[in-house]
C-alpha positions in Angstrom: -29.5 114.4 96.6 -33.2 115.6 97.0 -35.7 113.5 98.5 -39.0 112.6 98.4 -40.2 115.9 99.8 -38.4 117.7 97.0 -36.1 119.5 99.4 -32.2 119.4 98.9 -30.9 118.7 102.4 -28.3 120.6 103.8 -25.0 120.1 105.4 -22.5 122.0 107.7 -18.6 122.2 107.6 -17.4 120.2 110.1 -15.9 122.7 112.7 -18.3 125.8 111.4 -19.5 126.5 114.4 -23.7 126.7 115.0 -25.9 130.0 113.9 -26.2 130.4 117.9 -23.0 130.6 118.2 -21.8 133.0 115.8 -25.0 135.2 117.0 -23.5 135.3 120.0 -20.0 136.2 119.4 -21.5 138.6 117.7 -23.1 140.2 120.2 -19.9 140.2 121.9 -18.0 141.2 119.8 -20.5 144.7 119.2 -20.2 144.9 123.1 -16.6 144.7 123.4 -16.1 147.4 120.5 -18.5 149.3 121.6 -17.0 149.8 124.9 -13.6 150.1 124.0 -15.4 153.4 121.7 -17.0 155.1 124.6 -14.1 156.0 126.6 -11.8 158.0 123.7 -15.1 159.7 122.3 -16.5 160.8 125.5 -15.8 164.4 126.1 -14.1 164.5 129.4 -14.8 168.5 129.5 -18.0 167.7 130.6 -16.9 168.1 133.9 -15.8 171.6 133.7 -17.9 173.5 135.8 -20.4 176.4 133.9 -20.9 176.7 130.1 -17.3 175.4 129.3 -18.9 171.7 130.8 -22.5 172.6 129.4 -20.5 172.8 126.0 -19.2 169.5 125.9 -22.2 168.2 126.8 -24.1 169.9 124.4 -21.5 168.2 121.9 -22.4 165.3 119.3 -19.4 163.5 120.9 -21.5 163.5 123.8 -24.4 161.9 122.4 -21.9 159.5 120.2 -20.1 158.3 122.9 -23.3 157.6 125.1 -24.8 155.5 122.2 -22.2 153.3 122.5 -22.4 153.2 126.0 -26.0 151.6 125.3 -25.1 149.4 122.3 -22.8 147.8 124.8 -25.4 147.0 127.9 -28.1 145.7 125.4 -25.8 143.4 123.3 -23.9 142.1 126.8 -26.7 140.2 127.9 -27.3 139.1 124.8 -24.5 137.3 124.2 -23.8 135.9 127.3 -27.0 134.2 126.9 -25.9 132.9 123.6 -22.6 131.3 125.3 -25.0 130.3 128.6 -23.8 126.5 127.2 -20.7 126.7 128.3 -20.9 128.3 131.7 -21.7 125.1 133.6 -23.5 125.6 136.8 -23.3 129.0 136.7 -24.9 129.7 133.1 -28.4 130.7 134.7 -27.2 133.5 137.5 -24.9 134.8 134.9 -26.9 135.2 132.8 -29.4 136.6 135.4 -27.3 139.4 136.8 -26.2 140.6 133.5 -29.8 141.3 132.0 -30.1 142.8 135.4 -27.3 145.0 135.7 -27.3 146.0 132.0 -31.5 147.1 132.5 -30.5 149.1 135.6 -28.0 151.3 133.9 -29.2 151.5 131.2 -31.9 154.3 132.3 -29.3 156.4 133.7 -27.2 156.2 130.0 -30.5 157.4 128.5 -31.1 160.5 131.1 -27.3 161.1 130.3 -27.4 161.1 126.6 -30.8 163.1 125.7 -31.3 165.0 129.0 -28.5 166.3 130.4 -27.6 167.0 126.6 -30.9 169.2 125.9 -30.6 170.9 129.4 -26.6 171.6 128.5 -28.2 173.2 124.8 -30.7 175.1 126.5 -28.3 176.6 129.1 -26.0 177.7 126.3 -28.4 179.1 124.2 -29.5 181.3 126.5 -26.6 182.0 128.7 -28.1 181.2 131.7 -25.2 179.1 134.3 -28.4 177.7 136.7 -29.9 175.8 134.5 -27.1 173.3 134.5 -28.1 172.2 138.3 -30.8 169.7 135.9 -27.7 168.3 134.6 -26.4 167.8 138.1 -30.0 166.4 138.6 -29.6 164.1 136.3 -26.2 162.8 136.2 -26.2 162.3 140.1 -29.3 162.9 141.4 -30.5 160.0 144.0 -32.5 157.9 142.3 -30.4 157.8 139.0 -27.1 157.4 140.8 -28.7 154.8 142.5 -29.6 152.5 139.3 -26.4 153.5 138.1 -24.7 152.2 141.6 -26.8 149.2 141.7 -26.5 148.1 138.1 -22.6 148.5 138.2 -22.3 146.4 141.5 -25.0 143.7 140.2 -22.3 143.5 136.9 -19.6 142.8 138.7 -21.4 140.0 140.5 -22.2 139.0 137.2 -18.4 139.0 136.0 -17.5 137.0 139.0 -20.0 134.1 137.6 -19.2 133.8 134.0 -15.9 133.8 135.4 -16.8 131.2 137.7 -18.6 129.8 135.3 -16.1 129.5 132.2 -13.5 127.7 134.8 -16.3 125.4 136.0 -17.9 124.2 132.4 -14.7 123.1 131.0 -15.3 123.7 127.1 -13.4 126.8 127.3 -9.8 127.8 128.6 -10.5 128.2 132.3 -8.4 131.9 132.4 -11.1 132.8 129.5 -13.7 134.9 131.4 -10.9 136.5 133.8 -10.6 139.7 131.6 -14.1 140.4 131.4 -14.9 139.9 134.8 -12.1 142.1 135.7 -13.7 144.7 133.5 -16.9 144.4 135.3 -15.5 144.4 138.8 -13.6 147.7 138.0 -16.9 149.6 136.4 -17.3 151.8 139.3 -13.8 152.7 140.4 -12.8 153.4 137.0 -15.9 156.4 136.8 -13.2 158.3 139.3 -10.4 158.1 136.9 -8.5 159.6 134.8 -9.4 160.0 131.0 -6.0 157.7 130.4 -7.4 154.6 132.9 -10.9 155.2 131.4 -9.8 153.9 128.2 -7.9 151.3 129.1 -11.2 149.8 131.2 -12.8 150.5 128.0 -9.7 148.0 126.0 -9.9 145.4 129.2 -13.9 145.0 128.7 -13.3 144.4 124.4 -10.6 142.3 125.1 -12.6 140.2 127.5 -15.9 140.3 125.4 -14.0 139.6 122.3 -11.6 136.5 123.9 -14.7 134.9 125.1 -16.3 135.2 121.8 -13.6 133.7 120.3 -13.0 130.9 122.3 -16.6 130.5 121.6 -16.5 130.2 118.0 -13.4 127.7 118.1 -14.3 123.2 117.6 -14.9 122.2 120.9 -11.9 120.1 120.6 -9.5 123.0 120.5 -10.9 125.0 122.9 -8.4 124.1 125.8 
């Protein structure tokens, strides 16, 4: 019925869950796919030592894959934040350390993607092996491999919490956050894998992103 200000109220579904919600699970649902992408597309060649590496990473698999790589750490944060009501206590660190550790990679996925790529395109066009040390530069150089490092470790801290944190809050199943923390913790040892492990991280960090937002998206009453 409309009232006096000539505006037809509207109603929700009972159960349909908020627009914050499903802005969330979104955002972690994007993360989780994108993820479980980077692993298969990225061309493990690359580390092939002369032009045969330069030419993977010269590749538009290359650039794909790293893409993906950064759809992932922006969206992350993102929705954790939008789930930060059900993390109890921890909610605020969590949500703290993942901005953090997603903003501290993140440079190094950029020097990766258009860097090392148009140093790898310029070696190749002209044939010359020593311009690929500005690849080496850039993929594990000092300061990069140190955001890198850091960003990694400061995840995994962050994994810990909204694991901590889903237990703690009670709304959702207390086993909920185990899978993506476990995909957070493994970050770094998984970069010394093989291709095979690689993209099973990349399925355990999807499967976590996408269970939480799930379990998100569910009536509160079901939750458990």
């Amino acid at each position: 019925m409309t009232g006096t200000t000539g505006v037809t109220p509207t109603t929700r579904l009972p159960g349909t869950p908020p627009a914050a919600a499903r802005s969330a699970a979104a955002a972690l649902v994007v993360a989780g796919l994108s993820f479980a992408l980077l692993p298969p597309l990225f061309p493990h060649d690359s580390a092939e030592p002369g032009l045969v590496g330069a030419a993977a990473t010269a590749t538009t698999a290359w650039t794909v894959s790293h893409l993906f790589g950064m759809l992932a750490l922006i969206a992350l944060p993102l929705g954790v934040y939008g789930i930060r009501g059900l993390l109890g206590g921890s909610a605020g660190p969590a949500v703290l350390l993942t901005t953090a550790g997603c903003g501290l990679a993140l440079p190094y996925y950029g020097a990766e993607t258009f860097g090392a790529a148009a140093v790898a395109e310029l070696a190749l066009a002209t044939g010359d092996v020593s311009l690929l040390s500005g690849v080496e530069a850039i993929r594990w150089g000092a300061l990069p491999a140190t955001f890198l490092a850091t960003g990694m470790l400061v995840l995994a801290a962050a994994g810990v919490l909204i694991a901590v944190g889903v237990r703690g809050g009670g709304a959702l199943p207390s086993w909920a956050g185990v899978p993506l923390a476990a995909g957070l913790v493994l970050f770094v040892p998984q970069f010394f894998a093989p291709p095979a492990v690689r993209v099973l991280h990349g399925v355990l960090l999807a499967a976590g992103c996408i269970l939480l937002a799930v379990t998100a998206l569910r009536p509160s009453g079901t939750r458990r």
